[in-house]
C-alpha positions in Angstrom: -14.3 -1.9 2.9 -12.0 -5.1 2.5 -13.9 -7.9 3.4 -12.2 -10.4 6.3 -11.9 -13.8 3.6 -12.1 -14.3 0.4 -15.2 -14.9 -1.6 -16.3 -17.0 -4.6 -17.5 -14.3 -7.1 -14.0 -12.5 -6.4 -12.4 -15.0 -7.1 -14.1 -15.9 -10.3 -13.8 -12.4 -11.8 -9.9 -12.5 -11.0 -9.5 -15.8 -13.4 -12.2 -14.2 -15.8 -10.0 -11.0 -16.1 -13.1 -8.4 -14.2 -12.0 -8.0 -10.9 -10.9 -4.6 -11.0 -10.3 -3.7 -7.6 -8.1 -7.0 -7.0 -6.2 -4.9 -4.3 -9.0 -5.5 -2.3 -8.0 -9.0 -2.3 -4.8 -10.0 -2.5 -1.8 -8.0 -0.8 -1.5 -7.6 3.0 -4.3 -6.6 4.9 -5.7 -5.8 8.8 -8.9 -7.5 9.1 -11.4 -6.0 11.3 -14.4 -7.0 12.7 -16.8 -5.0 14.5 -14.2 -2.4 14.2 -11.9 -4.9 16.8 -8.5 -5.8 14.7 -8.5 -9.9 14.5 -5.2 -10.2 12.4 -3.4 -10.1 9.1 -4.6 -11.4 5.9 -2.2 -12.7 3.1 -3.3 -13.1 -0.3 -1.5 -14.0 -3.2 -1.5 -16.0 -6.8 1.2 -18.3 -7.4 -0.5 -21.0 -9.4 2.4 -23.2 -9.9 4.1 -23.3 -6.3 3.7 -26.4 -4.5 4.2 -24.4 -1.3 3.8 -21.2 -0.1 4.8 -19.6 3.4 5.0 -16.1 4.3 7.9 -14.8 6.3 8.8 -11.9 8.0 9.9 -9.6 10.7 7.3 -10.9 12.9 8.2 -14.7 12.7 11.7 -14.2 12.7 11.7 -14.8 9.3 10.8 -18.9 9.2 7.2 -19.3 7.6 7.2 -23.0 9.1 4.2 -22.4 10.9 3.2 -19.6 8.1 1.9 -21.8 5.3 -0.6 -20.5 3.4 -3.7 -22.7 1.7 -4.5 -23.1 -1.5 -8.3 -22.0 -1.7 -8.9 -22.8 -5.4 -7.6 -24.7 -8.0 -6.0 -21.6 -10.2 -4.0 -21.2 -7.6 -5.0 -18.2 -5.4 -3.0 -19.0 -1.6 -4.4 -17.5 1.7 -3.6 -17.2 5.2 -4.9 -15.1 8.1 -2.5 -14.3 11.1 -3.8 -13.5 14.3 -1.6 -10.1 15.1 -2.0 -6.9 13.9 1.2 -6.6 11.6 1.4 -3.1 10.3 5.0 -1.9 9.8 6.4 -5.5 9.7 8.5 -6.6 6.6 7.7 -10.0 4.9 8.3 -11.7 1.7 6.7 -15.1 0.3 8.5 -17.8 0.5 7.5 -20.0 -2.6 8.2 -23.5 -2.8 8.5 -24.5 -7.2 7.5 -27.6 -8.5 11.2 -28.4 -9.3 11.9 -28.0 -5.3 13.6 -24.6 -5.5 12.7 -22.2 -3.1 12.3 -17.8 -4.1 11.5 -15.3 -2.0 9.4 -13.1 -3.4 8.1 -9.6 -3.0 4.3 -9.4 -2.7 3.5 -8.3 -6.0 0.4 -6.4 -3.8 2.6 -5.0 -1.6 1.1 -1.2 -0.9 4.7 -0.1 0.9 8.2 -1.7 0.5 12.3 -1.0 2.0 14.0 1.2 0.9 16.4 0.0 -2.1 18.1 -2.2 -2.4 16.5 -3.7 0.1 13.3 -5.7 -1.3 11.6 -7.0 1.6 7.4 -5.4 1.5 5.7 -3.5 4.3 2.5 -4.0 5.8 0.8 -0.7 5.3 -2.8 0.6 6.1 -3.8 2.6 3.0 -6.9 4.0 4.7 -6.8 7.1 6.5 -5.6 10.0 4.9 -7.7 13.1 5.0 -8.2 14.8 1.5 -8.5 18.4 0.8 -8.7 18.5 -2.4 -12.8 18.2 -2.9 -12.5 21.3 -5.0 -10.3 20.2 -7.7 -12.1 16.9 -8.1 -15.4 19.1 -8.6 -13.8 21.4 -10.9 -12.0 19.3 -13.5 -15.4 17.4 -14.1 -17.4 20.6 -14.8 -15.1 21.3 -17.7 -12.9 19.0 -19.3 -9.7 19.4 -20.9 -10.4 19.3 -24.7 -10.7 23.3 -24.5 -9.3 24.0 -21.9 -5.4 24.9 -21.7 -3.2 22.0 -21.0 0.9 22.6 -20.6 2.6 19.2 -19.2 5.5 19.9 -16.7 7.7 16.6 -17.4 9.6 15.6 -13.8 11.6 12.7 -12.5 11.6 13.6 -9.1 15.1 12.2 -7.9 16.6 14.7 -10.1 14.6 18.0 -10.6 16.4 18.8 -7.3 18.4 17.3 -4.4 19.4 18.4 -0.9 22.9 20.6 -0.7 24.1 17.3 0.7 22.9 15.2 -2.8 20.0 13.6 -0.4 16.4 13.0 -2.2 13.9 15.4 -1.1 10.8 13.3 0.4 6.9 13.8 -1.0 6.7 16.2 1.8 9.7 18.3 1.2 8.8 18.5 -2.6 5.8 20.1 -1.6 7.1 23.6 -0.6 10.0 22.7 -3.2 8.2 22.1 -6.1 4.6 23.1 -6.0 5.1 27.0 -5.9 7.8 26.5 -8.9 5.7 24.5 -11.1 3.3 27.0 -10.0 5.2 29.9 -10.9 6.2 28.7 -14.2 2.6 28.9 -14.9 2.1 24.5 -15.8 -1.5 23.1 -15.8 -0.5 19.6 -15.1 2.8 17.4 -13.5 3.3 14.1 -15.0 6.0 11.9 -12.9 8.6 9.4 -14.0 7.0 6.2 -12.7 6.7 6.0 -9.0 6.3 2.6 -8.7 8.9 0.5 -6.6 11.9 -0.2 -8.7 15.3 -1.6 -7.9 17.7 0.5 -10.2 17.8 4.4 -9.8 19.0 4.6 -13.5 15.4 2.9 -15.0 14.0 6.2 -13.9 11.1 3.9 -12.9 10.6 2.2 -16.0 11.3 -1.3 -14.8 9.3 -1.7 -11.8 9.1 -4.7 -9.3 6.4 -3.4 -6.9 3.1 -1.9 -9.0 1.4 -1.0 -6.0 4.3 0.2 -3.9 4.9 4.0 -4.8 8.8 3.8 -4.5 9.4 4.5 -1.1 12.6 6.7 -2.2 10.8 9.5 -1.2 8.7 8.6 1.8 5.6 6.7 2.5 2.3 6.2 0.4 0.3 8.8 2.9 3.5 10.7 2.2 2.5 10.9 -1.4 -1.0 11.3 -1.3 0.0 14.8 1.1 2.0 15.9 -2.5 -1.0 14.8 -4.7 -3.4 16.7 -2.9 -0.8 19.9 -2.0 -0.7 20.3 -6.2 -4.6 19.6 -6.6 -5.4 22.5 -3.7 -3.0 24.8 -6.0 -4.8 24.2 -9.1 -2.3 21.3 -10.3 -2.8 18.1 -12.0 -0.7 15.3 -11.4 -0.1 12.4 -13.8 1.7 9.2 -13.7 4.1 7.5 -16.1 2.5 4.1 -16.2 4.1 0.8 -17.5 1.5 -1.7 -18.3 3.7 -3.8 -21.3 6.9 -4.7 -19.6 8.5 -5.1 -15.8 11.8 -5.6 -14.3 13.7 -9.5 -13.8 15.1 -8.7 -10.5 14.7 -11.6 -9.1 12.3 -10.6 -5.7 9.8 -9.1 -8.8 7.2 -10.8 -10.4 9.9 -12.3 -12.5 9.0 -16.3 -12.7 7.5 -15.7 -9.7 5.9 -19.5 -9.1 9.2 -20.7 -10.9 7.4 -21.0 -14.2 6.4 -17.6 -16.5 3.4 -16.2 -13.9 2.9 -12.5 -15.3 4.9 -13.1 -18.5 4.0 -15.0 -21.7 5.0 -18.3 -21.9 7.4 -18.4 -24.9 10.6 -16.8 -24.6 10.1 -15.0 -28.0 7.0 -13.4 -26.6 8.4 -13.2 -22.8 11.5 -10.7 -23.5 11.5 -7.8 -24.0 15.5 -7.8 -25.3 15.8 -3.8 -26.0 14.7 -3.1 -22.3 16.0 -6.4 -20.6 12.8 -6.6 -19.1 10.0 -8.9 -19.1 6.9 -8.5 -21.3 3.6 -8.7 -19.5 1.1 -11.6 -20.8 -2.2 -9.4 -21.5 -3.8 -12.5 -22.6 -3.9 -14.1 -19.5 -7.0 -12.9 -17.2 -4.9 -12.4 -14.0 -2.7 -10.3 -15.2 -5.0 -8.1 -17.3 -6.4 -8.3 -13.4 -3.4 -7.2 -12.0 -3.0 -4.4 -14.1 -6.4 -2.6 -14.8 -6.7 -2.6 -11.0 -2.9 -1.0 -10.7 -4.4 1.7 -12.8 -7.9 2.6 -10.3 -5.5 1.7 -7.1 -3.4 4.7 -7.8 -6.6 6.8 -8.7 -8.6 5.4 -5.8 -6.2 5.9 -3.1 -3.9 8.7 -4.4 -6.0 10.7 -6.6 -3.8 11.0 -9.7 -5.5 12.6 -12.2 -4.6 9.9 -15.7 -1.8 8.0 -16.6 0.5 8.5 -19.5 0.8 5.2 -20.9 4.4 3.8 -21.6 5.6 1.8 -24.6 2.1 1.7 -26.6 3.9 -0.1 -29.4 5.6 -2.0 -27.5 2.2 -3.8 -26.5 0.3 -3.1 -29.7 3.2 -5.7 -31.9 4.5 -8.9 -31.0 8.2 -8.3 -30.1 11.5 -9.9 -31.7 10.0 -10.2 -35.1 11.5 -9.0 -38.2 7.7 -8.0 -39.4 5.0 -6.0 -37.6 2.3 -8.9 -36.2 -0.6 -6.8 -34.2 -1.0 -8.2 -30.4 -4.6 -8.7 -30.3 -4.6 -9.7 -26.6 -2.9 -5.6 -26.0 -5.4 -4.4 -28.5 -8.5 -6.2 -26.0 -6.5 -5.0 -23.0 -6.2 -1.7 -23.7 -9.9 -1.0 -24.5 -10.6 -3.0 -21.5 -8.1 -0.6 -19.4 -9.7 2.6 -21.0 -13.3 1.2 -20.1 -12.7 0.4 -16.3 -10.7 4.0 -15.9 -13.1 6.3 -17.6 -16.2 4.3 -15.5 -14.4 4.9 -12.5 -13.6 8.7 -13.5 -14.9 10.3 -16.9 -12.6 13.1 -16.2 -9.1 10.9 -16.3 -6.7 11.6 -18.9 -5.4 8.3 -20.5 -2.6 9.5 -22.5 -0.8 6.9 -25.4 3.0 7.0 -25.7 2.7 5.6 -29.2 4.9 5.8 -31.9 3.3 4.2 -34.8 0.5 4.6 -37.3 -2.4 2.8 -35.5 -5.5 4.0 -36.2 -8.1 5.5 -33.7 -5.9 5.6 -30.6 -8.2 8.2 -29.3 -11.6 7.0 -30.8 -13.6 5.7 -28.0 -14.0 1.8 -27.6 -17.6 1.9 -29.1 -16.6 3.4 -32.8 -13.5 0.7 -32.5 -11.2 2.8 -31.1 -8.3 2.0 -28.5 -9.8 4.1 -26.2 -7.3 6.7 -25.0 -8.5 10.5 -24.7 -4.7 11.9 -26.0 -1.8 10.7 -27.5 1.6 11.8 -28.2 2.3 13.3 -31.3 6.0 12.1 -32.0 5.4 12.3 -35.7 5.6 16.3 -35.0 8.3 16.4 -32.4 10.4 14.2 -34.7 10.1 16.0 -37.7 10.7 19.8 -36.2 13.1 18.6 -34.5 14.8 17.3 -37.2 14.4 20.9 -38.9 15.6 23.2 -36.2 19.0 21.1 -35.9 19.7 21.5 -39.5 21.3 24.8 -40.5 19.5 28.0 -41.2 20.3 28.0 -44.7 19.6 24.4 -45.7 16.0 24.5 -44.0 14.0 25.3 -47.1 15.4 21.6 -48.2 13.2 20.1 -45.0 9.9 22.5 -45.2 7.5 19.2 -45.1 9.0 18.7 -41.5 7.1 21.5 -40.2 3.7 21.1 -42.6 3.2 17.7 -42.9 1.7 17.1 -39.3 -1.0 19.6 -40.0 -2.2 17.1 -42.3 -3.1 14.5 -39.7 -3.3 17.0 -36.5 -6.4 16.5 -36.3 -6.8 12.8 -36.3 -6.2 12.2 -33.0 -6.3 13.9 -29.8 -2.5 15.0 -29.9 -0.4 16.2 -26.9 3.4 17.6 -28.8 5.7 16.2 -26.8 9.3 17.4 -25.6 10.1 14.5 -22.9 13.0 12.9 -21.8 13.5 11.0 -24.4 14.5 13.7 -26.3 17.4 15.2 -24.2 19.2 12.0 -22.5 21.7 9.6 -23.9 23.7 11.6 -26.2 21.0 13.5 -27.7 21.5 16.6 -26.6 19.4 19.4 -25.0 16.2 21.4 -26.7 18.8 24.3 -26.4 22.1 22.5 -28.0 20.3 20.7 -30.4 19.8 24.5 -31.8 22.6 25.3 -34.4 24.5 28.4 -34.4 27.1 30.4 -31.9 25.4 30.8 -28.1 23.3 33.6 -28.5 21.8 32.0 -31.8 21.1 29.1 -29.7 18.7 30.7 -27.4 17.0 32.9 -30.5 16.4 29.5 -31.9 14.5 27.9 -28.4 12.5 30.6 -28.2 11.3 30.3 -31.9 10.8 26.6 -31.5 8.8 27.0 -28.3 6.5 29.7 -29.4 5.8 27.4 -32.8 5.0 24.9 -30.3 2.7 26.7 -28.6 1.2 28.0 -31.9 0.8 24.6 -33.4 -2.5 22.7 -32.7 -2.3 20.3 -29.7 -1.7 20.2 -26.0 1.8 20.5 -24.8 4.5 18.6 -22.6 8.0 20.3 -22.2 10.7 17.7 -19.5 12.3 19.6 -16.6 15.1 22.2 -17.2 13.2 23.1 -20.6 11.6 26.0 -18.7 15.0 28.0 -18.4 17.2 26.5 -21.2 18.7 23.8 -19.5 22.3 23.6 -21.6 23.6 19.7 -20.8 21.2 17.2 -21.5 19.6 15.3 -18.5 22.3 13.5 -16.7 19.8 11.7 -14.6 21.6 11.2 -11.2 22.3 14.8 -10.9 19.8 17.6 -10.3 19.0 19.9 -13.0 21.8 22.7 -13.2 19.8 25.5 -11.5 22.7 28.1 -10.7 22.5 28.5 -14.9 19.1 30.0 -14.0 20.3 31.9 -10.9 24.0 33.3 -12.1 23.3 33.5 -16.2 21.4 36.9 -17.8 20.8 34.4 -20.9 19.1 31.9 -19.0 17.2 34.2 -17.1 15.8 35.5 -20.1 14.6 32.7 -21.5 12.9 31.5 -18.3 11.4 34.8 -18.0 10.3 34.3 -21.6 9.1 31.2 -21.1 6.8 32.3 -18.1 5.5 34.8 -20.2 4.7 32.7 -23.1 2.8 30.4 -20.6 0.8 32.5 -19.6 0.3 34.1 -22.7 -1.1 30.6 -24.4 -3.2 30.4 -21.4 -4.9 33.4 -21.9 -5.3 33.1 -25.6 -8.6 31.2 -26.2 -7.4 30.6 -29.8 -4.8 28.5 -29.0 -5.9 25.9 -27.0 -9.8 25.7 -27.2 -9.9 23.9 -30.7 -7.2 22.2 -30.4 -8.5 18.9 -31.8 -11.1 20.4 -34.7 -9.6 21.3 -38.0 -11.9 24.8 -38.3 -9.2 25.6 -35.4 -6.2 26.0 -37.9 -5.8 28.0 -41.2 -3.0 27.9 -43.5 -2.2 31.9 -44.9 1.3 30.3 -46.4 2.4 27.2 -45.8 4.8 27.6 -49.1 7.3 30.1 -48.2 9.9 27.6 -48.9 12.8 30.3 -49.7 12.5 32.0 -47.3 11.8 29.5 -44.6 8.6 31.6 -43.2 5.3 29.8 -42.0 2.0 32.1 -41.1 -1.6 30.9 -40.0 -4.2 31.6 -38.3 -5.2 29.6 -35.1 -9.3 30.1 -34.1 -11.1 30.0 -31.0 -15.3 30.3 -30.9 -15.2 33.5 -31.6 -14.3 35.7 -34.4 -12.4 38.1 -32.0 -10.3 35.6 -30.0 -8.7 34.8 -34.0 -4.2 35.0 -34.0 -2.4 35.6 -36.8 0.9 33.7 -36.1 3.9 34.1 -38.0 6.9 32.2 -38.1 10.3 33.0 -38.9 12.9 30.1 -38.9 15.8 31.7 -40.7 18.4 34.9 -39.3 17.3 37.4 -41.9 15.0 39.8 -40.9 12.6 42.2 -42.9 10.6 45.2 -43.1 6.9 45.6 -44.3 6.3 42.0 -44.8 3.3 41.3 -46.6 1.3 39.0 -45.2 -2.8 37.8 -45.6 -5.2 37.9 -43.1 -8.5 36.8 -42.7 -10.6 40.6 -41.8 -11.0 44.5 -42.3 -9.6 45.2 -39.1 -6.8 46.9 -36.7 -4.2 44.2 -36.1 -2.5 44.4 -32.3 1.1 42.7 -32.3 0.5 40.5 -28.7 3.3 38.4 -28.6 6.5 39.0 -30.2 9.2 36.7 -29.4 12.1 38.9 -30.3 11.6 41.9 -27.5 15.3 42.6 -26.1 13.6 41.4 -22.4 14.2 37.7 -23.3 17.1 38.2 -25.4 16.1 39.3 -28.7 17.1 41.9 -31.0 14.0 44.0 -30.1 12.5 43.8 -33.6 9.1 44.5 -33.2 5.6 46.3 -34.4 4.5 49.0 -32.6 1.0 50.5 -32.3 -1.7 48.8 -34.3 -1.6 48.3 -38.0 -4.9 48.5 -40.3 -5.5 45.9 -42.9 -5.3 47.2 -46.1 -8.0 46.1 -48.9 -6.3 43.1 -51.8 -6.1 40.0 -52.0 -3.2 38.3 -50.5 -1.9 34.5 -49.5 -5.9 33.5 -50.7 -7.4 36.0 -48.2 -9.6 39.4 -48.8 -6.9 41.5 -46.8 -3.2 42.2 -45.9 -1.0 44.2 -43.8 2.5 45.1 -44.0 4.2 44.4 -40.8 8.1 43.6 -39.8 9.6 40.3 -39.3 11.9 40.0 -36.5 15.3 37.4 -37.4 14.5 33.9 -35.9 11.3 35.7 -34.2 7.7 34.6 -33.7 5.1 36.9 -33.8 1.2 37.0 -32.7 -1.7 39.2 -34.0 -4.8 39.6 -32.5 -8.2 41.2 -34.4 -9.2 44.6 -32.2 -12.9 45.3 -33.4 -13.9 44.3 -36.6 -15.9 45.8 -39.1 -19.6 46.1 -38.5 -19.0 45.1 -34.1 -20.3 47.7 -32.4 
């Protein structure tokens, strides 16, 4: 319920830093009272202007006899229009104290023009019927720390467009993409940001509206429809959230007073020169405000599931220094952010996107942690892939890149990441960035997918992944689907992918200790020479044990003797090399006994053949002494 004025103790925990559902205050909103409509309120902070108006559709755009009142000293400005304005388009008009006068976007706004147009929208957010009451139950019976978690990466301007290169809306995407991602067999969607941006080619990343979900693709009850479409199919969705940096355009929050409003006050702190953007001043309480009630708005009102959080680093050190100097205003806002998301909903997934070395990102705030539940592992997705671009043969000279991450797997809550990042600006596809002729290529994806399904950690994998997506995103095009409709070799590997899926998902071992070192084993993690890896990956139970092995070179080999871990008949259940997705078809047929010796440091071995570039998977049938 938004309440028709402002109040005191609202106010106070909006300069104090607290007010976590400041949506409820500032923006554009209908008043009611006694369920009769009475007007319009404006809110909004601009603690520097000398004058603020608000202009729009409905007053012909002159706010001469739309000036709002300044109803505090930190500069929070108010006005209440006597119409009912839903659907009209209206900036602020902000008077500096130098006498120039910006129009600004609201920095509330819940709906806004299409670009490049920049006016806001009065929008009622209440309304929308909800279906999906059984997701919301289910994901907090059972969290997602055992549970199976695949990532399905998406911008959605360019995972597909209309024959006529239009953007499909929320609504279209949700007989377009829903049954695919379902298909495919992802747990979870996380989105390029949604929030209202200026500039297609920022993908998001430099937003001007926070509260605005970018109205590219329809209306905010547009997107709630999507959200709750993937939740009644069993579907996460996550959001790619920026909380360090935002665009300059200048109807954004962008000196938006006249003096640095949402930004730090020094220019060395302010800019953010990598991104041309501005850098968000957590230390100020409005803005840590601002943001930590950004984060519940878009869980409140649409439901997402968590947030993958942009640009850790970026907020964690002071920028444009030569040295690393720790923010400890990001540190405090970050813990803060965690708190307020995981009160509101224990079940949220707060994921980091952070590249450096800072300890407990995923230790809650209590033990001194930042907070977060899961963070990206871009130690391991730099390092392998590093390896799998170099040559076959020169390998063995770059074995730490695939053993080294075992040694701090476990020290946070990792998701191993294949994003966009990784395939866009000259970098190359997953399935380019494989050496070799063609068909060597694809051997080598499917080898470095089923090691990344093997390897402890939940997983991410951006669009076009699924079915070997040759060019690298090109980000105003769609994804190059008639390779997946006209090509045998692409084919394959999305069938192979599919499988693999579902595979992981059924294969308690290798996702329900995912974050526990009894989880993984080491049977040789020294096969330098020959450039081949095995392990064991655990679940709870003895039975639900794999024996993965790994072969990251061309040769192939015949009774291979390898450890493992009981007296038992070993099944061959996934073998990555079977002529279906491409392969050369070298594989183990029937079961094969253990044999009594010592091998690798275990009790047993087996003999078993080792497919060229191939992954393979062993299960325990019934050990000794089950009944």
């Amino acid at each position: 319920m938004i309440a028709t004025s402002t109040t005191d103790f609202q106010l106070h925990l909006f300069h104090e830093g607290t007010l976590n559902k400041s949506y409820e205050l500032f923006g554009a909103h209908i008043m009611k009272h006694r369920k009769k409509i009475i007007g319009t309120r404006f809110t909004v902070w601009a603690p520097n202007a000398t004058v603020v108006r608000v202009i729009g559709s409905f007053n012909d755009w002159n706010g001469e006899d739309y000036v709002l009142q300044k109803i505090n000293n930190e500069g929070v400005w108010s006005i209440q229009v006597p119409e009912e304005l839903t659907g009209h388009l209206y900036k602020y008009e902000i008077v500096t104290k130098t006498g120039e006068i910006l129009h600004k976007s609201d920095p509330f706004a819940f709906h806004a023009e299409v670009r490049p147009k920049t006016a806001s929208i009065v929008y009622e957010m209440q309304g929308y019927k909800w279906k999906d009451q059984n997701w919301r139950r289910k994901k907090k019976r059972k969290l997602v720390y055992e549970k199976p978690m695949f990532i399905y990466e998406l911008h959605l301007g360019t995972w597909k467009k209309k024959e006529d290169g239009e953007l499909y809306s929320y609504r279209e995407l949700i007989s377009e993409l829903i049954p695919y991602v379902k298909e495919q067999g992802f747990t979870h969607i996380e989105l390029l940001p949604l929030v209202e941006h200026p500039y297609d080619r920022s993908w998001g990343y430099q937003g001007t509206g926070y509260y605005a979900a970018t109205s590219r693709y329809g209306t905010p009850s547009d997107l709630m429809a999507f959200i709750d479409a993937c939740h009644q199919e069993d579907i996460g969705v996550l959001l790619d959230w920026v909380p360090g940096h935002f665009c300059k355009d200048a109807h954004g929050l962008s000196m938006f007073d006249g003096t640095p409003t949402f930004e730090y006050q020094t220019y060395n702190d302010r800019e953010n020169e990598v991104w041309g953007t501005a850098n968000f001043d957590l230390g100020k309480p409005e803005v840590r405000s601002f943001l930590i009630s950004n984060a519940l708005y878009w869980m409140e009102y649409f439901h997402v599931d968590g947030f993958r959080v942009d640009a850790v680093a970026n907020m964690l050190y002071w920028p444009n220094s030569q040295e690393e100097h720790a923010n400890p205003f990001a540190q405090e806002f970050l813990r803060k952010l965690n708190e307020a998301v995981f009160e509101y909903d224990y079940s949220a997934l707060m994921i980091a996107e952070d590249s450096t070395d800072w300890p407990l990102v995923t230790a809650p705030t209590s033990s001194g942690g930042l907070g977060f539940n899961y963070k990206w592992n871009m130690g391991w997705m730099n390092d392998i892939l590093r390896y799998m671009e170099a040559p076959p043969e020169h390998r063995k000279h770059l074995h730490d890149k695939v053993t080294f991450s075992i040694v701090y797997a476990f020290s946070e809550n990792f998701i191993l990441p294949f994003s966009h990042d990784e395939v866009v600006h000259g970098k190359k596809s997953l399935l380019n960035k494989m050496p070799g002729e063609y068909q060597e290529k694809f051997n080598q994806l499917r080898l470095l997918y089923a090691f990344f399904l093997a390897h402890p950690g939940k997983k991410l994998l951006f669009m076009g992944g699924e079915f070997g997506q040759f060019d690298e995103w090109k980000d105003l095009e769609q994804l190059d689907w008639f390779l997946k409709e006209e090509y045998e070799s692409h084919q394959q590997m999305n069938l192979y992918f599919k499988e693999l899926l579902a595979f992981y998902k059924e294969q308690k071992a290798l996702y329900e200790l995912d974050h526990m070192p009894e989880g993984f084993e080491w049977i040789d993690a020294d096969n330098r020479e020959q450039s081949i890896f095995s392990f064991i990956r655990k679940g709870k139970k003895p039975t639900d044990t794999l024996v993965v092995l790994c072969n990251f070179t061309n040769s192939a080999y015949e009774q291979y003797k390898v450890g493992v871990p009981f007296m038992a008949e070993y099944e061959e259940v996934f073998n990555s090399d079977q002529v279906k997705y491409g392969g050369s078809g070298v594989e183990n047929i029937g079961e094969i006994s253990a044999k009594e010796g010592a091998y690798h440091g275990k009790d047993f071995h087996m003999m078993v053949n080792v497919a060229p570039f191939g992954v393979s998977m062993w299960r325990p049938k019934k050990l000794r002494g089950e009944r």
